[in-house]
FIVONU-834970 format. One record per residue (C-alpha): residue in one letter; x, y, z. Coordinates in steps of 0.05 Angstrom, whole numbers, padded with zeros to 5 digits, always signed. Layout:
<recs>
AXYZ;...
</recs>
This chain:
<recs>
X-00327-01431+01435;X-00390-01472+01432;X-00399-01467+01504;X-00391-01404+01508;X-00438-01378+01460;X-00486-01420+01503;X-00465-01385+01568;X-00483-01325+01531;X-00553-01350+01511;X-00566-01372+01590;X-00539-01295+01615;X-00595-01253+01571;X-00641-01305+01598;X-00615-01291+01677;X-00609-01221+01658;X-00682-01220+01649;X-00705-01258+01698;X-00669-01215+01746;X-00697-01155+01723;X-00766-01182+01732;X-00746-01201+01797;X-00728-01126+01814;X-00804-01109+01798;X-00788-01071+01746;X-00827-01080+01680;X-00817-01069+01608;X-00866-01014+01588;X-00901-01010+01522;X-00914-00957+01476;X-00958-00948+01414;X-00973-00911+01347;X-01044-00893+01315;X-01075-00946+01278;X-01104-00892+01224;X-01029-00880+01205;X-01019-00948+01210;X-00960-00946+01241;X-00900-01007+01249;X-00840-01015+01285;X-00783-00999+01234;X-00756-01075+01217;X-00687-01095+01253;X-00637-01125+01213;X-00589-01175+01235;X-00525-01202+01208;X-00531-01283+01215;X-00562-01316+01168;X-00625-01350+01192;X-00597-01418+01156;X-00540-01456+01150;X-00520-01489+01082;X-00456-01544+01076;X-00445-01526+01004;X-00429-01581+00953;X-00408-01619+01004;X-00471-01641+01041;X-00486-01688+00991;X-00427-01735+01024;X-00450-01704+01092;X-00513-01742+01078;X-00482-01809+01044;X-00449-01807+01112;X-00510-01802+01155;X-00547-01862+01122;X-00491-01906+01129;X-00499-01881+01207;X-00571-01898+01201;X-00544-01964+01188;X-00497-01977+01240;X-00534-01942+01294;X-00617-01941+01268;X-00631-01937+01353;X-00680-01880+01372;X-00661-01829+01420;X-00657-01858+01488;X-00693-01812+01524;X-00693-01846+01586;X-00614-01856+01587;X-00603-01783+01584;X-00659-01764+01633;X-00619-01819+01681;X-00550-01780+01656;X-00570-01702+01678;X-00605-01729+01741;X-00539-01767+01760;X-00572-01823+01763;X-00544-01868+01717;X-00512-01926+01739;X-00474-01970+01687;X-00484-02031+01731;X-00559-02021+01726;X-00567-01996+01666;X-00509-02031+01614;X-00552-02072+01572;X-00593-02012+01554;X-00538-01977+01532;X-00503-02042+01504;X-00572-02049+01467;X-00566-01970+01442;X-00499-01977+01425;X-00500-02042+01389;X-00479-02022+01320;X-00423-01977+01343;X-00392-02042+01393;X-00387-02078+01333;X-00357-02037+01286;X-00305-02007+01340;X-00290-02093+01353;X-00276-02104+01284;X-00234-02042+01288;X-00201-02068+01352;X-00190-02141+01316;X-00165-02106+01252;X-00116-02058+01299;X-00094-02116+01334;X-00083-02167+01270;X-00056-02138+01223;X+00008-02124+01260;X+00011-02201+01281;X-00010-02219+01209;X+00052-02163+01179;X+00101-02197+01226;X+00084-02273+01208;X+00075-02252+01129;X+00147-02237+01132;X+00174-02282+01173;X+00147-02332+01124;X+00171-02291+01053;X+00232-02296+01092;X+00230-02374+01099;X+00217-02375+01023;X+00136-02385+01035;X+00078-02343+01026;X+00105-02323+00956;X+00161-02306+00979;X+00205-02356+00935;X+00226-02325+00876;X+00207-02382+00832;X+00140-02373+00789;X+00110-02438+00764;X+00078-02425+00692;X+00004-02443+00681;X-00043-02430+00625;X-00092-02382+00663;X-00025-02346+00676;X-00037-02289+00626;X-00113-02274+00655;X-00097-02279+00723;X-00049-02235+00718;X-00099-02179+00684;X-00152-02202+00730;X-00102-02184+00792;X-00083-02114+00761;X-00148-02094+00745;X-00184-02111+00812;X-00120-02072+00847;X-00134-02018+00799;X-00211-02014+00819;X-00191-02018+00891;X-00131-01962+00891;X-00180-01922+00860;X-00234-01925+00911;X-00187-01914+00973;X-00158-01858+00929;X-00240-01834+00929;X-00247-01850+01005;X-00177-01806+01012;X-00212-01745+00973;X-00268-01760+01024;X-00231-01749+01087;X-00183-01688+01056;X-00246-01656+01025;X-00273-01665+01101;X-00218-01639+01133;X-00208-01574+01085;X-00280-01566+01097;X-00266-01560+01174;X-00215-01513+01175;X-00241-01458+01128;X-00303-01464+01161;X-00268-01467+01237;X-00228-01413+01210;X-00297-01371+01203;X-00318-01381+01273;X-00285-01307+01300;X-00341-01289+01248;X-00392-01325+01261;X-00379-01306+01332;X-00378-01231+01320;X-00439-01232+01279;X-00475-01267+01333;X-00449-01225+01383;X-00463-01160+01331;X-00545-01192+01334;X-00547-01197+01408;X-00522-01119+01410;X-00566-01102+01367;X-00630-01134+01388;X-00606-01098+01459;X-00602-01028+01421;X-00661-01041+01388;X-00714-01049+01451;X-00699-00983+01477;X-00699-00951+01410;X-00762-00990+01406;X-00785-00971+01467;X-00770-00891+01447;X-00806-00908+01384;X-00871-00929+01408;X-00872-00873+01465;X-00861-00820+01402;X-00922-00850+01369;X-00967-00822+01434;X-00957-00756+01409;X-00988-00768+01343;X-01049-00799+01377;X-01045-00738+01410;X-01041-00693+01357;X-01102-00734+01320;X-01134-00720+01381;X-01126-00644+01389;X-01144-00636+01323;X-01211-00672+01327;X-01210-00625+01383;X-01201-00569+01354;X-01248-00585+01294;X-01306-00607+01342;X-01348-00569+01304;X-01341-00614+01241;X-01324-00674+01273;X-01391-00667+01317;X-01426-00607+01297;X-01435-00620+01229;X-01460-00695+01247;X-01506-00664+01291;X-01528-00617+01241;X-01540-00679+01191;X-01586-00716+01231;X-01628-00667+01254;X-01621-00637+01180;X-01636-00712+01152;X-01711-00694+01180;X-01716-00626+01182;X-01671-00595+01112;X-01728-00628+01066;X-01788-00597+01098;X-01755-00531+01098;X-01732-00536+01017;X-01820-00556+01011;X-01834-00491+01063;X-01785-00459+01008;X-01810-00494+00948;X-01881-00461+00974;X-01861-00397+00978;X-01829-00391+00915;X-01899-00418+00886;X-01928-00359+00914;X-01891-00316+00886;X-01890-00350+00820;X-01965-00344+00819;X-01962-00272+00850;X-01926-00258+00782;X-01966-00298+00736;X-02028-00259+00760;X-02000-00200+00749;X-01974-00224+00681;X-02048-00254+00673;X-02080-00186+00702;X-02038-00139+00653;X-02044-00182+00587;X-02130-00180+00600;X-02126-00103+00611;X-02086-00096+00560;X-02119-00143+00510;X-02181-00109+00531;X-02156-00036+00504;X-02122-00071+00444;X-02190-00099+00419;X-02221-00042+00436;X-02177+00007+00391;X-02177-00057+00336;X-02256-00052+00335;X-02257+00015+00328;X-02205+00016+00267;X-02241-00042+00231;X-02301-00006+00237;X-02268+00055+00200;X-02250+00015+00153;X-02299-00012+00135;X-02346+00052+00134;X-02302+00088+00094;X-02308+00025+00041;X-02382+00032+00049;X-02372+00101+00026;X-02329+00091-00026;X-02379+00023-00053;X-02438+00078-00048;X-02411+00125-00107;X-02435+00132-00178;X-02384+00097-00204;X-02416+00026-00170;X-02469+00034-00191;X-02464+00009-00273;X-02441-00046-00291;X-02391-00089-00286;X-02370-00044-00229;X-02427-00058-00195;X-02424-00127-00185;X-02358-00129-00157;X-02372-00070-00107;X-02435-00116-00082;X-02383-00168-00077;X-02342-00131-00034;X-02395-00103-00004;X-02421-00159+00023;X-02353-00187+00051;X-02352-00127+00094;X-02384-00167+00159;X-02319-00201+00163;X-02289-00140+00184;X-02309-00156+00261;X-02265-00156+00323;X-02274-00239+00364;X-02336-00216+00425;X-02318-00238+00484;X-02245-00200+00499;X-02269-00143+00530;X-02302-00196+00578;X-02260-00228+00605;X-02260-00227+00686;X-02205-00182+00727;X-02158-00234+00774;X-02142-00165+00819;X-02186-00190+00875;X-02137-00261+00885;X-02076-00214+00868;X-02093-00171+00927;X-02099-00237+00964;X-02030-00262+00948;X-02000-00193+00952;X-02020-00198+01030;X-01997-00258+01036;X-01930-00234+01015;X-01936-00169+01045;X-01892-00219+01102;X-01824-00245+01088;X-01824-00315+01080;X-01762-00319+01041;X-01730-00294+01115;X-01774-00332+01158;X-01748-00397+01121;X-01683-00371+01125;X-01681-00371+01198;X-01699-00445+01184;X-01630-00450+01146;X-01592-00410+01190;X-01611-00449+01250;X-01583-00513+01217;X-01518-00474+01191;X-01502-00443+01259;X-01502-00509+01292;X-01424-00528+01283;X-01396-00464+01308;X-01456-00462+01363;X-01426-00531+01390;X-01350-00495+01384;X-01369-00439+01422;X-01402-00485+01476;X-01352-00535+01485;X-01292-00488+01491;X-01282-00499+01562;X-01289-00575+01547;X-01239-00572+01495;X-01192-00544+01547;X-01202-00593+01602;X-01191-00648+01555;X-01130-00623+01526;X-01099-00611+01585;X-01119-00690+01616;X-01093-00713+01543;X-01031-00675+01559;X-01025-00704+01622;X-01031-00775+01595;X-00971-00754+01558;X-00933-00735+01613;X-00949-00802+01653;X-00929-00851+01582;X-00869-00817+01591;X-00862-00824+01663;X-00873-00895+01660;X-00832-00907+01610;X-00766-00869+01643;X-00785-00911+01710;X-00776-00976+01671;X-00713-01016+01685;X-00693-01025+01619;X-00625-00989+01617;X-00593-01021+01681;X-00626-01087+01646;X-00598-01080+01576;X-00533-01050+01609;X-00519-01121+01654;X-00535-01166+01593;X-00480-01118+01544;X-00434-01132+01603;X-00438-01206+01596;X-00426-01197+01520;X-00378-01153+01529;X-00340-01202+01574;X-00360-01266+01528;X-00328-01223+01465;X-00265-01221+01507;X-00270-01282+01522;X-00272-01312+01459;X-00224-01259+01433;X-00178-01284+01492;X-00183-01361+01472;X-00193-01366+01390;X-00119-01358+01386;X-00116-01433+01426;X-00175-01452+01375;X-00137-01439+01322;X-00076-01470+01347;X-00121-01533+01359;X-00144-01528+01289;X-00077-01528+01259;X-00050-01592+01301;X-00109-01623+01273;X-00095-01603+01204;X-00029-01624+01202;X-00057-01689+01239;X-00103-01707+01188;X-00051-01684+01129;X-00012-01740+01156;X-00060-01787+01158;X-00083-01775+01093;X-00013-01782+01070;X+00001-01849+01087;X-00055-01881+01051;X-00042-01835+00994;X+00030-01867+00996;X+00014-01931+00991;X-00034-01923+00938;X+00023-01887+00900;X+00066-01941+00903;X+00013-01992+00876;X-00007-01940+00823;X+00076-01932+00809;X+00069-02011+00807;X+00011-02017+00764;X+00034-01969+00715;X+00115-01993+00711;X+00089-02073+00711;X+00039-02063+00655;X+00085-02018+00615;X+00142-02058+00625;X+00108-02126+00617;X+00143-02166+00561;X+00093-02228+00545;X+00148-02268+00509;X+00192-02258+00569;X+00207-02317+00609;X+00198-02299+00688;X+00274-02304+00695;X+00289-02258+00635;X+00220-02200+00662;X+00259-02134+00648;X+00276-02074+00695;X+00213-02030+00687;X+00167-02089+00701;X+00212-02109+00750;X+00213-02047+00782;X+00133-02044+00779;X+00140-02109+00833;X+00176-02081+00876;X+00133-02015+00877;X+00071-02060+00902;X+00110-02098+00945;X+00131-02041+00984;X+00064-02019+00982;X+00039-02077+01008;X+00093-02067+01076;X+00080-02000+01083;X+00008-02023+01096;X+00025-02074+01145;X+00064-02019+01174;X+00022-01955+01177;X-00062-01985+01168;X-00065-02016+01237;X-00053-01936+01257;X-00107-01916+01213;X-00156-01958+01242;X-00135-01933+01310;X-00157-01857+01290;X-00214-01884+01252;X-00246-01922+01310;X-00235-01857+01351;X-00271-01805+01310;X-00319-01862+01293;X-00339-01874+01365;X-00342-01801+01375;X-00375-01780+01308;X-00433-01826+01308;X-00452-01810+01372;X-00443-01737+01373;X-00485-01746+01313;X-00536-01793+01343;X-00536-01751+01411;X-00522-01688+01396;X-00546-01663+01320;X-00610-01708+01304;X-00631-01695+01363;X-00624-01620+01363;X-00646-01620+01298;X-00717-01647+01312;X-00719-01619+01374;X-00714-01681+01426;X-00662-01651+01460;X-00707-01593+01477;X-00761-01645+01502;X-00713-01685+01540;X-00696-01610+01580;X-00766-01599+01583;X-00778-01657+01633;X-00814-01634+01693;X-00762-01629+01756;X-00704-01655+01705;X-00657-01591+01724;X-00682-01590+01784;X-00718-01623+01838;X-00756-01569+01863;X-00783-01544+01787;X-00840-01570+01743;X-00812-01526+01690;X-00746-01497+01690;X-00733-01443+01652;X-00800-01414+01675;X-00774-01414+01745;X-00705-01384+01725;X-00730-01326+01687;X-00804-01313+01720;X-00788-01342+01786;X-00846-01389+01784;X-00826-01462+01759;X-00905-01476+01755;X-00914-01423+01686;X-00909-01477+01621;X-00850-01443+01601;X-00815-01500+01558;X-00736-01499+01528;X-00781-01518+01458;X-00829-01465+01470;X-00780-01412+01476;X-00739-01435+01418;X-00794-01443+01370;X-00827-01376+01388;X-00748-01348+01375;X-00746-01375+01317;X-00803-01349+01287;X-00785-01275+01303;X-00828-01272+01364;X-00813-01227+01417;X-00791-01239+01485;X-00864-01214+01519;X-00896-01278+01489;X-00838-01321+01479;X-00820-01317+01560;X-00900-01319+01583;X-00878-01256+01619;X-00957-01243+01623;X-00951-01284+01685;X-00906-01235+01719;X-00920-01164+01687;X-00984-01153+01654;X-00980-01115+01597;X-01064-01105+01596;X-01064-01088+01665;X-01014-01028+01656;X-01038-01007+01596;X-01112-01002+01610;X-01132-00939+01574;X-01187-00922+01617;X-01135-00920+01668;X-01121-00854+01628;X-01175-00828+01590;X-01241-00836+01642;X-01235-00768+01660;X-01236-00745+01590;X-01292-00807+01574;X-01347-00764+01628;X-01332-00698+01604;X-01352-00713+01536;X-01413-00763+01554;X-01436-00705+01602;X-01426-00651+01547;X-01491-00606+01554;X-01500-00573+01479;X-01569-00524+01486;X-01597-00496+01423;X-01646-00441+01418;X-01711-00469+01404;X-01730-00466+01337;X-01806-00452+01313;X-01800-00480+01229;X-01863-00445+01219;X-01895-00393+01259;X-01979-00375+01273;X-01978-00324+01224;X-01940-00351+01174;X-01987-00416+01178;X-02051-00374+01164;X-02007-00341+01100;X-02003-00410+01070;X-02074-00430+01097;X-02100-00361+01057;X-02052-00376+00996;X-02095-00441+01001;X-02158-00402+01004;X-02133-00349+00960;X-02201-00356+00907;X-02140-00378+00853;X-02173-00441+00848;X-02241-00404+00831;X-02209-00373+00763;X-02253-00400+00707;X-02184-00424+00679;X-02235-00446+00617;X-02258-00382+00592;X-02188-00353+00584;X-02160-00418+00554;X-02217-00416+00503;X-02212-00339+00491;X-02144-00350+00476;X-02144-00405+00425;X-02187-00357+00387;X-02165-00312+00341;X-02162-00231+00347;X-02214-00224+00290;X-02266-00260+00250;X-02220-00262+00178;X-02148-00262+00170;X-02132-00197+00149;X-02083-00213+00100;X-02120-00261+00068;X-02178-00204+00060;X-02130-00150+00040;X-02100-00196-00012;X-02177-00221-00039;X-02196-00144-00039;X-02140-00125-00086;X-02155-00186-00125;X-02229-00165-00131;X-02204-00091-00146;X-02155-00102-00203;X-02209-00111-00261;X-02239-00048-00242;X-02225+00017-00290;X-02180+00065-00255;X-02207+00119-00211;X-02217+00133-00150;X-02256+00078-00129;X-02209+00031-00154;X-02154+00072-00112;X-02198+00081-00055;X-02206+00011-00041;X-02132-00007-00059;X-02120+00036+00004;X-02163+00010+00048;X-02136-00058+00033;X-02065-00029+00045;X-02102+00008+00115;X-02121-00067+00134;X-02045-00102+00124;X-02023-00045+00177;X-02077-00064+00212;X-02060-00132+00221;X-01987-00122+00228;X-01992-00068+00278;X-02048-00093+00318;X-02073-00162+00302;X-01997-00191+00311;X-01990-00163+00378;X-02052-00186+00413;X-02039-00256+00380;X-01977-00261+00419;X-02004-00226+00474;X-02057-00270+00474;X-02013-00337+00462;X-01971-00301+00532;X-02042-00299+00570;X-02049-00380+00556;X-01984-00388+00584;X-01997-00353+00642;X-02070-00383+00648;X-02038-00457+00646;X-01983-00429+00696;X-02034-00412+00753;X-02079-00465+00733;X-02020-00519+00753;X-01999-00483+00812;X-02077-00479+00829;X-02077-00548+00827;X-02090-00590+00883;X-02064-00521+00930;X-02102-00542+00992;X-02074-00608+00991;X-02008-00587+00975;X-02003-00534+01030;X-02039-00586+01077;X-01984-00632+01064;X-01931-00574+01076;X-01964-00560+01136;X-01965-00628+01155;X-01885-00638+01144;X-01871-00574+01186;X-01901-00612+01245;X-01884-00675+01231;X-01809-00643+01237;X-01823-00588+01291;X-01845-00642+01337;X-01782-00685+01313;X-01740-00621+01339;X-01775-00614+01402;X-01774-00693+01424;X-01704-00717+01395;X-01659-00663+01393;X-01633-00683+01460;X-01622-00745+01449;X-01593-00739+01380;X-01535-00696+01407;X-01521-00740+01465;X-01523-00798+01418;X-01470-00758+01371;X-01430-00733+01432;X-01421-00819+01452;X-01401-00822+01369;X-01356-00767+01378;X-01321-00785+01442;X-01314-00865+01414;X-01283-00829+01361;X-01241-00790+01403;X-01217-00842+01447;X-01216-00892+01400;X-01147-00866+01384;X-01123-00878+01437;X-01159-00949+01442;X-01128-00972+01375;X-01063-00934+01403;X-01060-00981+01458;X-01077-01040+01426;X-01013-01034+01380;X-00977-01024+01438;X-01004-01082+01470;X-00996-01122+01406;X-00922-01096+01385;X-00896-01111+01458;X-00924-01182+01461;X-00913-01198+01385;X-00852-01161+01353;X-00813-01111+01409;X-00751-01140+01424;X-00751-01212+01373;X-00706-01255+01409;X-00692-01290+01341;X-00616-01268+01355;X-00620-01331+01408;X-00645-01380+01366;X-00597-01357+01314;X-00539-01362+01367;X-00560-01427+01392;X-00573-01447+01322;X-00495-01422+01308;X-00469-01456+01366;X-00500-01528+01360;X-00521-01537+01284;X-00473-01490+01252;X-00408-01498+01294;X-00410-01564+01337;X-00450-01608+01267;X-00436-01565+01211;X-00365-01545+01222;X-00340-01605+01261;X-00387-01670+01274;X-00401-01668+01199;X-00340-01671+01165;X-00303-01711+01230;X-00349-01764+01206;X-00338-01761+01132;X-00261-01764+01147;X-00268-01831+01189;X-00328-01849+01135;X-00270-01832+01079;X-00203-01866+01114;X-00245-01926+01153;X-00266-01937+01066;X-00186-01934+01048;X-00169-01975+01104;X-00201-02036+01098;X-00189-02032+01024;X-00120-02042+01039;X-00139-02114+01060;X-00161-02147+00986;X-00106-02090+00951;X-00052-02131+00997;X-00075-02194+00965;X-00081-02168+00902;X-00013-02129+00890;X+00027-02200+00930;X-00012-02241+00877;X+00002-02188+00823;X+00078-02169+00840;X+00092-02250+00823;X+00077-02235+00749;X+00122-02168+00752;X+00185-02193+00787;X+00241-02227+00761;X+00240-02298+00782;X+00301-02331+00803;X+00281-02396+00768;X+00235-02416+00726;X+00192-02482+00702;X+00231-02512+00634;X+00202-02564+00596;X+00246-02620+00565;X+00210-02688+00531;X+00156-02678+00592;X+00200-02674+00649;X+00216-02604+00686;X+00281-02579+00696;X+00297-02518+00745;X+00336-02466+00714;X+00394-02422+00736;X+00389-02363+00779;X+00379-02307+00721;X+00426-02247+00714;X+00413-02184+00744;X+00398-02115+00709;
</recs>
């Protein structure tokens, strides 16, 4: 079964390498990196590793006691000799004498053991038979009787036990084998199970990739389709980066005029209308005060105390004055006019022209690039097409269909021949039963001895008067001792077998598989054949000179490469080469880099509208003696507070006698709160409203000529960036655009590139076979535990040389003698035969 998974390794390896030969190629597929897209992960039903269980702690007791025997490296040379047939023993014996130096001498000593201990059995009875060798039954009695005795049982107790351990060893070895051997249909389906479903996979994967075009596609068309975001709007940015800013100052200007066009007028209406306000205030202060005049210049002033208090209002009558210099202050109609031609044009819509140029620009580059848009749809449809067409042309099917044939027909095979495996299995089982049988016999009988001697042991009993039990307890290690004479010389015979051929399956086979010197030793240039540096590079590629090692391949399997890298097939089909996107997209690459995108030229700010701002500039606003109103207006409407008079009046009225002096003036005091409330109030607020304004037109006045010279400035400064960039901003946004475009496609390819030369198709199923057939099945399920079974019966054999000696010696103290020592005044006298039981 071993060999055959192999076969089936070396098929999907032909397989390939015949479909390369047929010039066909594996074609590759990809997926947008934006949606960074993977190939859905494969599964596989072998494990990756292989564990012993519990047991591979003796597994590796085992393999430092072959250390021991066999501590030899690999011998390289020997094997190279071996697969080139030329090996000759003649030649070459004392290198592999040398090598195999340990394992001679162990398999002599077996040889001398299989060979003696017959001879020594034969002559060990001969001579119990001639009444030597312990076999007379007489016991002589000695002082150091008693602890030689326990000495005797307690070494063959130490000794039964460990060959009864060393049994364990070689049944625990055995049962290991055939559950595990009994797995093997398993192991073998699952295997199988991986191979078809890597061979599923790569077409699936294959499918996969060639799906993820039509995303790209899709991305594509829809940066298509939104060409007037994806490159209007940039477009729009740039030029907008320069040009937006000058147009919000242009706007910022405007709205300054018309800011000042209203604070004029606001300024122009509160000074007319201030003007008429003091006026008609004047005019009522100075009724009021000549009708106090009038009323002071009666009869009734004119004794006293009257008198003194009319003079006293008399004289405060001055007070009742309007603040000079109202009615003077200068008309602003003249820079009003100015302004109001200034905005007799539209700026607000010349500026907006500005705005709208900039807004119009997306769906001015849609409208243009229609016919573009077509064109490169259809090419991008047509790259479609062609993915696909290459991918149907590729030999995949008739590849994958020849390698499920060989499966197929190594599933069947298998199938065909486990029943023999089994059958196999279960000779060997009952084999090794056996032979774990007969040394657990024999170490019954000297447990059955051990146990009936020391139980039945009598210390006051003479050797002629021992009872049954201990009696009995003789005779059991007797006959254990001739069963070993009879059945260990056959152990040793099926120990030095599976010792020979355990150590160096071990020693040739798994170390060397394990750290990969087998793999170098195939590696050797023109090893396999004459004719090839490299061989498995000329099998599959059909070129022995690629570096395409038996290591190589196995190590990139292992680590879940796939079978683009792992087999170098670069050298044959070049995935770079086929997949070269310009190969597929120049078309559409010089239809966007020649894009021709013409805007209407754009004047910022036209003649006329520069001599507006220029005459805003000029406007006289700057003239306004901004002084004169702002010191007008922190002055108040009259010369007294009103209030404060009215309230002093009525204050200087009260001692007076009634009459109608008394009332007239109370009157005119009340005539002067209206006064104040009616008309004073007013023009103070309309007055505190004319500041305002003043300090309004007086900021905007401010520095005008060099803010509209600056304005003026920025217009040109960004009509002449218009006029002498334009062009080459939108074919620098048009190369963005169509990297950004294409670049889709790029990073499409370069998955594709990377998924079929890193992860489409992981040949980790061979690994994982080869792992299964070598490690797993051939070390794991049989080298291993064939070498703890000769490790654990070789261990119970030669034990049975010092538990020989031991139960003989031992079975003397146990046995009934026939005679015994007697002591009579100091001379010995032999004593009767003693009864039976």
């Amino acid at each position: 079964m071993a060999l055959t998974l192999s076969v089936l390794l070396l098929l999907l390896l032909l397989a390939l390498g015949r479909s390369t030969d047929s010039g066909e190629q594996p074609a590759p597929t990809d997926s947008p990196m934006h949606l960074h897209y993977e190939l859905p992960p494969v599964t596989y039903e072998t494990p990756a590793s292989y564990s012993a269980g519990p047991i591979s702690i003796l597994f590796q007791m085992v393999h430092l006691f072959v250390h021991v025997v066999q501590p030899n490296s690999f011998p390289e040379d020997i094997v190279r000799k071996i697969i080139k047939k030329e090996f000759e023993l003649s030649a070459d014996y004392d290198k592999v004498i040398y090598y195999e130096m340990g394992v001679i001498i162990c398999a002599v000593l077996g040889l001398l053991f299989i060979i003696l201990m017959p001879v020594v059995g034969y002559f060990f009875c001969l001579c119990r038979c001639c009444n030597k060798c312990g076999g007379k039954m007489h016991q002589r009695q000695k002082e150091s009787g008693p602890f030689r005795r326990k000495y005797f049982a307690v070494s063959l107790l130490v000794i039964s036990i460990i060959i009864s351990i060393g049994i364990l060893f070689a049944f625990f070895a055995n049962l290991h084998m055939r559950t595990r051997i009994q797995r093997t249909q398993k192991l073998a389906d699952s295997n199988l199970n991986d191979f078809r479903t890597l061979l599923d996979q790569i077409p699936k994967q294959v499918d996969y990739i060639v799906d993820q075009f039509n995303v790209t596609k899709e991305r594509g068309f829809s940066d298509l389709d939104n060409i007037n975001k994806v490159l209007g709007e940039n477009i729009r940015d740039v030029l907008g980066s320069k040009v937006i800013p000058v147009l919000d100052e242009v706007k910022a200007m405007v709205t300054a005029i018309k800011e000042t066009k209203a604070a004029l007028e606001d300024m122009e209406s509160s000074v007319q209308s201030l003007k008429q306000a003091s006026e008609h205030l004047n005019n009522n202060l100075t009724t009021v005060k000549r009708n106090m005049e009038v009323t002071l210049s009666s009869s009734e002033c004119s004794s006293e105390p009257m008198q003194q208090i009319c003079d006293n209002i008399r004289a405060s009558l001055g007070q009742l004055e309007g603040t000079p210099g109202l009615d003077e202050l200068p008309s602003v109609e003249s820079e009003l006019k100015n302004i109001d031609d200034i905005l007799a044009t539209n700026l607000d819509d010349l500026v907006d022209q500005g705005y709208a140029f900039f807004d119009n620009i997306p769906e001015d580059v849609k409208a243009q690039t229609e016919g573009i848009i077509r064109d490169a749809k259809r090419l991008l449809n047509g790259v479609s097409s062609e993915i696909k067409k290459v991918a149907k042309m590729l030999p995949i099917q008739g590849m994958l269909s020849n390698v499920t044939g060989y499966i197929n027909d190594t599933e069947t095979y298998i199938h065909q021949n486990l029943q023999k495996v089994e059958t196999y299995d279960s000779y060997w089982w009952l084999g090794t039963l056996i032979t774990c049988f007969l040394p657990t016999l024999i170490v019954v009988f000297f447990y059955l001895g051990l146990f009936c001697g020391v139980w039945g042991f009598d210390e006051h009993a003479t050797p002629t008067s021992r009872g049954c039990v201990s009696n009995t307890g003789g005779i059991f290690l007797m006959v254990g001792v001739g069963f070993t004479f009879l059945f260990c010389w056959l152990l040793m015979i099926l120990v030095v077998l599976t010792f020979t051929i355990g150590v160096n399956m071990q020693k040739l086979v798994c170390e060397p598989y394990a750290n990969r010197q087998l793999f170098q030793i195939l590696d050797t240039p023109y090893l396999l054949n004459k004719e090839w540096e490299y061989y498995i590079s000329g099998m599959v590629l059909k070129n022995p000179n690629v570096k395409l090692t038996f290591e190589q391949v196995y190590s990139d399997c292992k680590n879940d490469i796939g079978i683009y890298t792992t087999l170098k097939l670069d050298n044959f089909f070049n995935v770079s080469e086929h997949l070269n996107i310009e190969k597929y997209t120049g078309n559409i690459s010089s239809k966007l880099e020649n894009m021709n995108l013409n805007f209407d030229k754009t004047v910022l700010l036209d003649e006329e509208t520069r001599k507006k701002l220029q005459t805003f500039a000029n406007s006289g606003i700057q003239g306004i003696d901004f002084d004169a109103f702002l010191t007008q207006t922190d002055q108040a409407p009259v010369k007294v507070n009103l209030l404060s008079f009215a309230d002093d009046l009525e204050e200087k009225v009260n001692p007076l006698p009634s009459g109608n002096v008394k009332d007239d003036l109370q009157g005119q005091a009340d005539t002067i709160r209206k006064i104040h409330y009616e008309q004073v109030l007013p023009m103070e607020q309309s007055l505190s409203n004319l500041k305002e304004t003043v300090m309004t037109v007086q900021r905007t006045s401010s520095g005008l000529q060099d803010k509209v010279n600056n304005v003026l400035d920025s217009v040109d400064s960004a009509q002449n960036f218009i006029e002498n960039n334009t062009e080459d901003i939108i074919a620098e946004e048009v190369k963005k655009y169509a990297k950004i475009l294409l670049g889709h496609f790029e990073r499409y390819i370069q998955w594709v590139k990377e998924t079929i030369t890193e992860k489409m198709g992981s040949c980790k199923p061979v690994a994982t076979a080869l792992d299964s057939v070598i490690n797993v099945v051939l070390c794991g399920y049989i080298v291993h535990p064939l070498n703890l079974f000769w490790f654990g019966i070789g261990q119970a054999t030669m034990l049975l040389l010092p538990a020989v000696i031991f139960a003989v010696k031992l079975a003397k103290y146990y046995r009934r003698m026939n005679s015994e020592d007697v002591y009579d005044d100091g001379e010995i006298l032999p004593m009767k035969t003693a009864p039976r039981c």
